[in-house]
Backbone as CSV, one residue per row, in Angstrom:
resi,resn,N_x,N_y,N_z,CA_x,CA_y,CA_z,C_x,C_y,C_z
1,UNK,29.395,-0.617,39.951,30.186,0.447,40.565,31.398,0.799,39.698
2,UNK,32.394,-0.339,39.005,33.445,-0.195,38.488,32.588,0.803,37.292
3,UNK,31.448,0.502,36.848,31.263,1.306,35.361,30.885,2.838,35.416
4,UNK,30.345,3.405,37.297,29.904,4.279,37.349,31.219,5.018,37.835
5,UNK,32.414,4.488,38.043,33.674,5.235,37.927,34.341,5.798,37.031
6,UNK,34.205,4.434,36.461,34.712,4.836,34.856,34.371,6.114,34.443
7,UNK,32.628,5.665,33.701,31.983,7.179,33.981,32.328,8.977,34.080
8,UNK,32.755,8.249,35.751,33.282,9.431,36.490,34.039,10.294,36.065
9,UNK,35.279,9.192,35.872,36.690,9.210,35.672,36.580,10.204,34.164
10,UNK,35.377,10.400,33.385,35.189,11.203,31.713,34.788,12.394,31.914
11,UNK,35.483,13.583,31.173,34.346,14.674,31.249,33.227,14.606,30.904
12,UNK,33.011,13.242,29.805,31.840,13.418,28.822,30.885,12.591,29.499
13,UNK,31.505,11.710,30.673,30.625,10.719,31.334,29.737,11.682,32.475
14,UNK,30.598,12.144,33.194,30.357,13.505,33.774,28.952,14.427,33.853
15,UNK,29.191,14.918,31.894,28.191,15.813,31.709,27.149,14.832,31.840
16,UNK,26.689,13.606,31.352,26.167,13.061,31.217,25.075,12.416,32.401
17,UNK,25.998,11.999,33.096,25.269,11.728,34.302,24.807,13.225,35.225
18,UNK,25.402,14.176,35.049,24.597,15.184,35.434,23.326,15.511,34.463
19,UNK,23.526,15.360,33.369,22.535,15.428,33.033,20.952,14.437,33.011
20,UNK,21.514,13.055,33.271,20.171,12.277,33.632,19.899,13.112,35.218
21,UNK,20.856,13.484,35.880,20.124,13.540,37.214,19.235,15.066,36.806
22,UNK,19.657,15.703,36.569,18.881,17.223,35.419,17.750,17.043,35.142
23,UNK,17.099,15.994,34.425,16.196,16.008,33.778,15.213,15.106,34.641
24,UNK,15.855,14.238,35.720,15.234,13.619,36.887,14.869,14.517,37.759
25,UNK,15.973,15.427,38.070,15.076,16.691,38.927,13.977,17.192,38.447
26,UNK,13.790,17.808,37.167,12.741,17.885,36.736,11.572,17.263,36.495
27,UNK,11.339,15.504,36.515,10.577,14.849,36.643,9.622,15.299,38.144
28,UNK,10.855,15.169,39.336,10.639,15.263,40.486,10.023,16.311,40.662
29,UNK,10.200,17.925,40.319,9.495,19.143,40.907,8.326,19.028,40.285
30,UNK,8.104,18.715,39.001,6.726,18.535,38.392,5.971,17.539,39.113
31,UNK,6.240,16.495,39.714,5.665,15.803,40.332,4.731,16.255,41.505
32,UNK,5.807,17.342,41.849,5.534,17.474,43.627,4.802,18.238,43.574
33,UNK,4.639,19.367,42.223,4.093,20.559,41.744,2.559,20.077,41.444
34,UNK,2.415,18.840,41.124,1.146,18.618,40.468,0.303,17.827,41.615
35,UNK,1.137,17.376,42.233,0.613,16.769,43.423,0.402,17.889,44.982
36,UNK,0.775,19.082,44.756,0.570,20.633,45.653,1.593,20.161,46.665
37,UNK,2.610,19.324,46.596,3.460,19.052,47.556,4.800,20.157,47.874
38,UNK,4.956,19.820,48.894,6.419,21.560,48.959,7.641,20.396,48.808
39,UNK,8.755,21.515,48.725,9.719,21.292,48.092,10.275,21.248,46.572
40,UNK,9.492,21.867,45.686,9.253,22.290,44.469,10.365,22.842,44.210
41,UNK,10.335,24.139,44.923,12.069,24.961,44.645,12.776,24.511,44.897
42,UNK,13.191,24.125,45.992,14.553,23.503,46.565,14.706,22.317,44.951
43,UNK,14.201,21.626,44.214,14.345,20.351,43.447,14.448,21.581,42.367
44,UNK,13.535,22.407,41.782,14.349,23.218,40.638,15.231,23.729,41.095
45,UNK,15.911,24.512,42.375,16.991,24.740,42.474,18.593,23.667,42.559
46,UNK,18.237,22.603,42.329,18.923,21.559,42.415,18.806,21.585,40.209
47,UNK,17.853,21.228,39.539,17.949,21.452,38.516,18.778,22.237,38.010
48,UNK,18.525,23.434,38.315,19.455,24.728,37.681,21.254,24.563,38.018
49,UNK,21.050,24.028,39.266,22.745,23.874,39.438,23.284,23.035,38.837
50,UNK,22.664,22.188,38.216,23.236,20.472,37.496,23.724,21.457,36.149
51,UNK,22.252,22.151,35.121,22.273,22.859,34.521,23.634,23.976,34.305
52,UNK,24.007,24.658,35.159,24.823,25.171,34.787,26.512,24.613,34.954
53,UNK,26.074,23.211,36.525,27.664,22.755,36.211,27.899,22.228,35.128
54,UNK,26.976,21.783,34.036,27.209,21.166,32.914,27.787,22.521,31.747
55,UNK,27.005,23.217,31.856,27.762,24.383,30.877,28.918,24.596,31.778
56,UNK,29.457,24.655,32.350,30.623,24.827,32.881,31.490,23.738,32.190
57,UNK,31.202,22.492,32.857,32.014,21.229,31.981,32.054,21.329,30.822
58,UNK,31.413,22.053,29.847,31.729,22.141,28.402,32.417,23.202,27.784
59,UNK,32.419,24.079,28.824,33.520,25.414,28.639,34.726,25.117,27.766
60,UNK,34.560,25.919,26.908,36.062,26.004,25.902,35.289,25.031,24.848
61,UNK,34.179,24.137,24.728,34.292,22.873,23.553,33.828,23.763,22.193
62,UNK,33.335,24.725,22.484,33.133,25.293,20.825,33.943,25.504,20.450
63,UNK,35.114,25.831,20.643,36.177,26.357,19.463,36.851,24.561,19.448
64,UNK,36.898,23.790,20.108,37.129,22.169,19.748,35.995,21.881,18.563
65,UNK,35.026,21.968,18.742,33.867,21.502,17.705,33.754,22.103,16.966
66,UNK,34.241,23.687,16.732,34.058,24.082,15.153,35.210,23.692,14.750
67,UNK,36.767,23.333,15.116,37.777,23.172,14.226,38.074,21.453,14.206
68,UNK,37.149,21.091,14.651,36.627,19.669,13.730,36.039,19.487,12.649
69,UNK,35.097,19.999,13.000,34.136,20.098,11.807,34.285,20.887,10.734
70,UNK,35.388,21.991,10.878,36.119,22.618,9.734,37.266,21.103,8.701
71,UNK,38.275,21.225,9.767,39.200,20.133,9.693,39.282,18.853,9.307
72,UNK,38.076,18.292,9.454,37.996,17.016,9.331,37.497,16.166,8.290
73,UNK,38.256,14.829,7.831,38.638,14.323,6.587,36.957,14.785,5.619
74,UNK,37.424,15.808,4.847,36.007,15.955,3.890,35.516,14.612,2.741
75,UNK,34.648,14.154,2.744,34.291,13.351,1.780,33.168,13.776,0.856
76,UNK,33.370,13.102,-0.310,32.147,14.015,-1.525,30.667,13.467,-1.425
77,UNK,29.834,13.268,-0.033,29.179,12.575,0.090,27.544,13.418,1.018
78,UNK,26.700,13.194,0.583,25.554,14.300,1.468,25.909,13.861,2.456
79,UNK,26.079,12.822,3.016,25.653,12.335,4.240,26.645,13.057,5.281
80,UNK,28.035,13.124,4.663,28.784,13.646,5.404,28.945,15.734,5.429
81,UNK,28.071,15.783,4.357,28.403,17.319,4.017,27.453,17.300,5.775
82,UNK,26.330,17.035,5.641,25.089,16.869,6.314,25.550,16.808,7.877
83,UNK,26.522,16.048,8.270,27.298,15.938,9.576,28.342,17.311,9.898
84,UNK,28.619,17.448,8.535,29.465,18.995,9.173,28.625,20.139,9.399
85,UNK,27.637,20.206,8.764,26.559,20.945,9.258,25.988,20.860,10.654
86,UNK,26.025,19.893,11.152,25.285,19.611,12.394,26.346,20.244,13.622
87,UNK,27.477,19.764,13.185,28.525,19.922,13.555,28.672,21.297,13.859
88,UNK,28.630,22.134,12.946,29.015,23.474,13.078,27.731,24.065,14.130
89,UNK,26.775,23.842,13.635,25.407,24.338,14.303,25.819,23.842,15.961
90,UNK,26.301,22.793,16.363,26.854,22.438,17.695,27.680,23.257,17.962
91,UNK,28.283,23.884,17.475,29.638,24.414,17.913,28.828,25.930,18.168
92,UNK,28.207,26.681,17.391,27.361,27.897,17.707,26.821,27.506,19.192
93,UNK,25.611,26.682,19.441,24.984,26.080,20.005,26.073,26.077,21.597
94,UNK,27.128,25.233,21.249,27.814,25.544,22.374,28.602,26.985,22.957
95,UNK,28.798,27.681,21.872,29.111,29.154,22.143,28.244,29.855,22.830
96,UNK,26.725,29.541,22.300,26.070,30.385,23.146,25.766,30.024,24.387
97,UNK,26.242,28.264,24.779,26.038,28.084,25.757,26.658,28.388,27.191
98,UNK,27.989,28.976,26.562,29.418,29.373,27.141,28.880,30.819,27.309
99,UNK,28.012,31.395,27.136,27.471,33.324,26.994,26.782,33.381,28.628
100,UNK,25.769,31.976,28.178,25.049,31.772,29.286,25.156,31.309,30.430
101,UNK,26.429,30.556,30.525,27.574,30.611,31.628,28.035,31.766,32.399
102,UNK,28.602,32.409,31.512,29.608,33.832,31.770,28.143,34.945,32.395
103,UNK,26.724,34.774,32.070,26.068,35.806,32.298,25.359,35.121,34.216
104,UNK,25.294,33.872,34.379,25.262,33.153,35.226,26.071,32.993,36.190
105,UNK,27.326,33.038,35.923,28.587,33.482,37.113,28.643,34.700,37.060
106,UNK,28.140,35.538,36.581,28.077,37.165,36.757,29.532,37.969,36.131
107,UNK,30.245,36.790,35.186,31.753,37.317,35.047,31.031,38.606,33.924
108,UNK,29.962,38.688,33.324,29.741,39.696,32.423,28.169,39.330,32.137
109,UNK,28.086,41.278,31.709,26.611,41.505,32.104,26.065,40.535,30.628
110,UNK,25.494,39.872,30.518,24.331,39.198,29.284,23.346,39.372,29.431
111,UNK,22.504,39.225,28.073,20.861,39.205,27.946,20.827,37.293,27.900
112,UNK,20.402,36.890,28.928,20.515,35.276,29.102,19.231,34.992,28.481
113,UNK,17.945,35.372,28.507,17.164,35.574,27.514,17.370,35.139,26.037
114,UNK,18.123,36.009,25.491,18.490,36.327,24.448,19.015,35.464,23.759
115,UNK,20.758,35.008,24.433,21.544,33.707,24.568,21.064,32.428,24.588
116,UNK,19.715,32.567,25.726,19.007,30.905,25.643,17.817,30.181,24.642
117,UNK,18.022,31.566,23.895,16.558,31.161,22.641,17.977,31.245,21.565
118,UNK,18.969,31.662,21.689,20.058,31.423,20.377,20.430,30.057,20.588
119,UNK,20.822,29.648,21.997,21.097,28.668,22.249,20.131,27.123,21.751
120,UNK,19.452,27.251,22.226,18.016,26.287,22.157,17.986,26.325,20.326
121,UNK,17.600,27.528,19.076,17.850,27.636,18.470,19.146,26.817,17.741
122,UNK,19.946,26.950,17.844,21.139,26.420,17.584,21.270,24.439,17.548
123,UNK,20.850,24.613,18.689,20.965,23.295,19.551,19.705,22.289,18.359
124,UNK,18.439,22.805,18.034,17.743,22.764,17.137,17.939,22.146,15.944
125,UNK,18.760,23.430,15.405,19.164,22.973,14.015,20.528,21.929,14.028
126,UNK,20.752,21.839,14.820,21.797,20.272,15.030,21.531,19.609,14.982
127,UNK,20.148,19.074,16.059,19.727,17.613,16.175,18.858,17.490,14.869
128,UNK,18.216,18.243,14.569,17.881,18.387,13.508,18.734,17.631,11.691
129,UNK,19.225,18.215,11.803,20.858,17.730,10.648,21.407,16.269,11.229
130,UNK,21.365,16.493,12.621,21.708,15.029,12.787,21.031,13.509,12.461
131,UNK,19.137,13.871,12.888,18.085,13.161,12.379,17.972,12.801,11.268
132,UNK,18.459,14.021,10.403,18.914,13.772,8.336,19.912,13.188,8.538
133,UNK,20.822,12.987,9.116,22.237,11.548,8.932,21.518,10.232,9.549
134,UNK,20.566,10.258,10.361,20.268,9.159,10.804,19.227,8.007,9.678
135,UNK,18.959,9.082,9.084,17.646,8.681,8.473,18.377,8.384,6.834
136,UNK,19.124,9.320,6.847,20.012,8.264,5.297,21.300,7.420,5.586
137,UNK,21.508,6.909,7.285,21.856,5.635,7.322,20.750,4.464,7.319
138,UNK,19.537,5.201,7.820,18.466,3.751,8.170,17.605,3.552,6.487
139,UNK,17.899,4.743,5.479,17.970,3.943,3.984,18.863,2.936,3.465
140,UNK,20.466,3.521,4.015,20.941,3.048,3.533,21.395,1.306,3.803
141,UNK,20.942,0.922,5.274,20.846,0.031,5.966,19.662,-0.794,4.821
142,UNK,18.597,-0.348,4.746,17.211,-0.943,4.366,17.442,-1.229,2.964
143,UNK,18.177,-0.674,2.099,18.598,-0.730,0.909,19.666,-1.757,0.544
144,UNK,20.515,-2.238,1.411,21.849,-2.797,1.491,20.991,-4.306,1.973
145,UNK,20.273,-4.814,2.069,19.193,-5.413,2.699,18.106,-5.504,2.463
146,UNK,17.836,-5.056,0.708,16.417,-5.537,0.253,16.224,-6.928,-0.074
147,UNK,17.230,-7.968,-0.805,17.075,-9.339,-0.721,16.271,-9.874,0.808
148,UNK,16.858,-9.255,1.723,16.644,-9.979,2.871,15.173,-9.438,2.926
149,UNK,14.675,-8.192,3.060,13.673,-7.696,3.203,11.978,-7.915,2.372
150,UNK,12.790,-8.011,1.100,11.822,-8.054,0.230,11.442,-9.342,-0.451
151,UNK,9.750,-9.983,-0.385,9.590,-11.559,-0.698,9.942,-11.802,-2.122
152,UNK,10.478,-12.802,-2.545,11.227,-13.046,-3.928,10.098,-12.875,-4.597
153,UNK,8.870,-13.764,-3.945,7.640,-13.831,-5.467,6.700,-12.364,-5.684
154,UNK,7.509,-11.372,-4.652,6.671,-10.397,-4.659,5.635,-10.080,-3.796
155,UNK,4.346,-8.944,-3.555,3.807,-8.878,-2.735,2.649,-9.561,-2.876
156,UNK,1.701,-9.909,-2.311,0.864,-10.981,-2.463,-0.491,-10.425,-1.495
157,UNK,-0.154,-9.608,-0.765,-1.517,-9.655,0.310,-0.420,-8.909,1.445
158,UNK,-1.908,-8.476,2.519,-1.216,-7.851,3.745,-0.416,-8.303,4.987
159,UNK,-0.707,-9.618,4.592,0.175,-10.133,5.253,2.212,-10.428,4.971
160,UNK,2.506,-10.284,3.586,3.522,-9.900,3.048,4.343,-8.787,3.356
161,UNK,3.266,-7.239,3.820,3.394,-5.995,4.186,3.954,-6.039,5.463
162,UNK,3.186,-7.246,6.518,3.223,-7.338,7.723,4.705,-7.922,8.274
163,UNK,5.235,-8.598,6.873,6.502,-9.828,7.179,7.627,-8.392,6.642
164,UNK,7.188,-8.119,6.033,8.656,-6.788,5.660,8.681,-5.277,6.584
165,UNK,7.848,-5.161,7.441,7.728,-4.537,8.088,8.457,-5.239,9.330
166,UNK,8.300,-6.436,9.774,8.623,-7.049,10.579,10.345,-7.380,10.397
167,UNK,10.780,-7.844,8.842,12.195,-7.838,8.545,12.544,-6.658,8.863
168,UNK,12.662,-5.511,8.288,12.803,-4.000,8.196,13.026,-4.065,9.726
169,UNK,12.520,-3.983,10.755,12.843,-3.372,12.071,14.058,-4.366,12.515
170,UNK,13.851,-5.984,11.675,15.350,-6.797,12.837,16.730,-6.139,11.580
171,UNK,15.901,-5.978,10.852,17.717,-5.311,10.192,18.254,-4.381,10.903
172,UNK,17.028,-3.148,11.497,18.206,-2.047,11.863,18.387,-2.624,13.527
173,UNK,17.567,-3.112,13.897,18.146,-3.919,15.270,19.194,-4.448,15.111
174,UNK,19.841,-4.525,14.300,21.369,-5.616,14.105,22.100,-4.360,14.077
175,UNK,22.086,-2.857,13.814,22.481,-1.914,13.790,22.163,-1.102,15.201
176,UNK,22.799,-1.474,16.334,22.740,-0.947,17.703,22.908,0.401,17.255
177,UNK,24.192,0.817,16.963,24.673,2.038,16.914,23.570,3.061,16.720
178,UNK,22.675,2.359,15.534,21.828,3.452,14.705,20.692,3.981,15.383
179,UNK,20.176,2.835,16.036,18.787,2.675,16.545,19.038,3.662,17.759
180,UNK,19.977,3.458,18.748,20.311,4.549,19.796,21.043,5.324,19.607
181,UNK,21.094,6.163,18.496,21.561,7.786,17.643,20.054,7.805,17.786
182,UNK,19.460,7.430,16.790,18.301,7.672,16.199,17.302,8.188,17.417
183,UNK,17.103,6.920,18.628,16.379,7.602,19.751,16.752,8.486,20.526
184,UNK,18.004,8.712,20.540,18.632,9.714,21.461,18.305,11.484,20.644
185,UNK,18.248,11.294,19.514,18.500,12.255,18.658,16.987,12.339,18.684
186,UNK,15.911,11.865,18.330,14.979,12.123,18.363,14.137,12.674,19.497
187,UNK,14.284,12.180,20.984,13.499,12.532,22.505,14.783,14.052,22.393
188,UNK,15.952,14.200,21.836,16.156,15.561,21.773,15.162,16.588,21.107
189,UNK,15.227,16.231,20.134,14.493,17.073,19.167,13.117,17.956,19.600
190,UNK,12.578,17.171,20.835,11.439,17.798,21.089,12.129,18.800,22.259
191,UNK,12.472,18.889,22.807,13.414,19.414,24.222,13.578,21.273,23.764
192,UNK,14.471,21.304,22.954,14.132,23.142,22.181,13.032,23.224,21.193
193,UNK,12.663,22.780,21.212,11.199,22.856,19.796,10.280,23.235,21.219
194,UNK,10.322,22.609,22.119,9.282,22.971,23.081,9.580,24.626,23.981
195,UNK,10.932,24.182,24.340,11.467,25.615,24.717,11.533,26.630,23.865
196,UNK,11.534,26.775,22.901,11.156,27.953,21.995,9.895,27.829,21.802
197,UNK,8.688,27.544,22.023,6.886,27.471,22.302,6.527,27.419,20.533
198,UNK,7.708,26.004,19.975,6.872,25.396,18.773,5.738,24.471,19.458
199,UNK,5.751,23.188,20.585,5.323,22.680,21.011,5.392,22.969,22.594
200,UNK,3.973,22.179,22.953,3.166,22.531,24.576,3.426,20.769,24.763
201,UNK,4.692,21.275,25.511,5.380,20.043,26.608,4.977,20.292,27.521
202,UNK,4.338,19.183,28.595,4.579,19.526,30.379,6.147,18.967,30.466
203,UNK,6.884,19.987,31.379,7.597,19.826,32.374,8.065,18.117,32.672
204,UNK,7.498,17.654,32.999,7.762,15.845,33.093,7.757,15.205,31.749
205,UNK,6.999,15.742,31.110,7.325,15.222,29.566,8.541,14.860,28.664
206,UNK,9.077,16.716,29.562,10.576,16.811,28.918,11.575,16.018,29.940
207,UNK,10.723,16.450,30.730,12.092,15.222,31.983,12.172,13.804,30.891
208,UNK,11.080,13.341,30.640,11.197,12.166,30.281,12.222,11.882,29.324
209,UNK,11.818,12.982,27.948,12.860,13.046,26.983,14.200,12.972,27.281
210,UNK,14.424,13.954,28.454,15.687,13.973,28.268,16.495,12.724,29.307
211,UNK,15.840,12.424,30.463,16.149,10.963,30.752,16.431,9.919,29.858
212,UNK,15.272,9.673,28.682,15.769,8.464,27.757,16.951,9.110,26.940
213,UNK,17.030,10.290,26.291,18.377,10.632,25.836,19.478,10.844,26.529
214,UNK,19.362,11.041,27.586,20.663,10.994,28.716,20.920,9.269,28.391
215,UNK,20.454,8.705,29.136,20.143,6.991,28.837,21.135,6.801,27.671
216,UNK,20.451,6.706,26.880,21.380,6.757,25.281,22.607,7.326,25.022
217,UNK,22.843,8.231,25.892,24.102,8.764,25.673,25.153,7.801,26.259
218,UNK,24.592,7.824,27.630,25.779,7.083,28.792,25.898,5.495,27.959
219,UNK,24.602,4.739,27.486,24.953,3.698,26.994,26.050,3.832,25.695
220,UNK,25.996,4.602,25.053,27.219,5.354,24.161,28.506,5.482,24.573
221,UNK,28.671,5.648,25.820,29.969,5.884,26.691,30.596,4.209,27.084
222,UNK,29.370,3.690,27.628,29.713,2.512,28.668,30.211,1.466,27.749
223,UNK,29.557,1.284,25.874,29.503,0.607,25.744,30.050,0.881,23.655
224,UNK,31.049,1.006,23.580,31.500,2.033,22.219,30.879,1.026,20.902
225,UNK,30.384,-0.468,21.155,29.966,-1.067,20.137,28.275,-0.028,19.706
226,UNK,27.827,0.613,20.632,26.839,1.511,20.580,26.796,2.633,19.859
227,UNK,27.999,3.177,19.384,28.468,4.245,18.906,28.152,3.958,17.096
228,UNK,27.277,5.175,16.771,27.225,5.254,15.506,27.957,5.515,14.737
229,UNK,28.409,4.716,13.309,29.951,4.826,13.079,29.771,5.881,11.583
């Protein structure tokens, strides 16, 4: 209870837990939908409201997230050029998500259409850029860690393949942070790739995704040794 206050007590805990319950609603109407059960709408209409109190809670963060990612300490390094990129693409991403707000409270007429494939788009090429930071920390992890990884006398047979494959996964397990970026960032990745009709998700599929990345997030919150550094 004390941790689901805490939580509370965050905007970012906030979005968060609205958003596992978001993507749980959606588990739920697909359920009821596939099973010919009623109450279908009433549970997407519960979806959509989580949905937009969350763009609400993020109101104003694009102009915070692009003058970070403008601002912030530059280093001469891909990895980091690679994060301001993601960065910026978030900050679009959240602009348009702030369009689709404003066309949703009716404060002004929008093509929400329009806004939610820029959005989704956007949102895209973030997690996207972000997956490229994840993936040249889990080199750089595997690299920093070839003694450990790799057998001194060399490879010998498939069973050698089987023991460095087996090292390789407890190294980045010693790397919490990475491993839950990495999954969180990844069950994203499919979420607008599907909503823009690159890929044929069911409905519960994506619930799922975005449950385990909700998951990942809040453990990010609850627990900052989790946090990818």
């Amino acid at each position: 209870m004390e941790t689901l206050v805490k939580l509370n007590s965050q905007t970012a805990g906030r979005d968060k837990l609205a958003r596992l319950l978001q993507y749980l609603s959606r588990i739920i109407w697909h359920s009821l939908k596939t099973r010919n059960k009623t109450g279908v709408d009433s549970i997407k209409n519960i979806e959509f409201q989580l949905s937009t109190f969350r763009k609400l809670l993020r109101f104003g963060r694009f102009a915070d997230t692009l003058y970070t990612a403008i601002h912030q300490n530059h280093k001469a390094t891909a990895k980091h050029s690679v994060s301001i990129i993601s960065k910026v693409y978030s900050s679009f991403f959240l602009f348009a998500d702030h369009m689709l707000w404003l066309g949703r409270a009716d404060v002004c007429k929008v093509d929400t259409d329009k806004w939610s494939r820029r959005s989704n788009q956007y949102w895209l090429y973030s997690i996207a850029f972000n997956l490229i930071v994840d993936f040249m920390q889990i080199c750089t992890v595997l690299s920093n860690n070839r003694s450990r990884i790799l057998p001194k006398q060399g490879l010998k047979g498939a069973s050698d393949v089987g023991q460095i494959c087996s090292k390789s996964v407890k190294c980045l397990q010693e790397n919490r942070g990475l491993v839950v970026d990495t999954v969180k960032n990844g069950c994203d990745f499919f979420i607008p790739l599907n909503a823009l009709g690159h890929v044929k998700l069911s409905p519960g599929t994506v619930g799922w995704l975005g449950v385990v990345s909700s998951l990942a997030g809040l453990i990010v919150l609850i627990d900052p040794r989790a946090k990818l550094n």
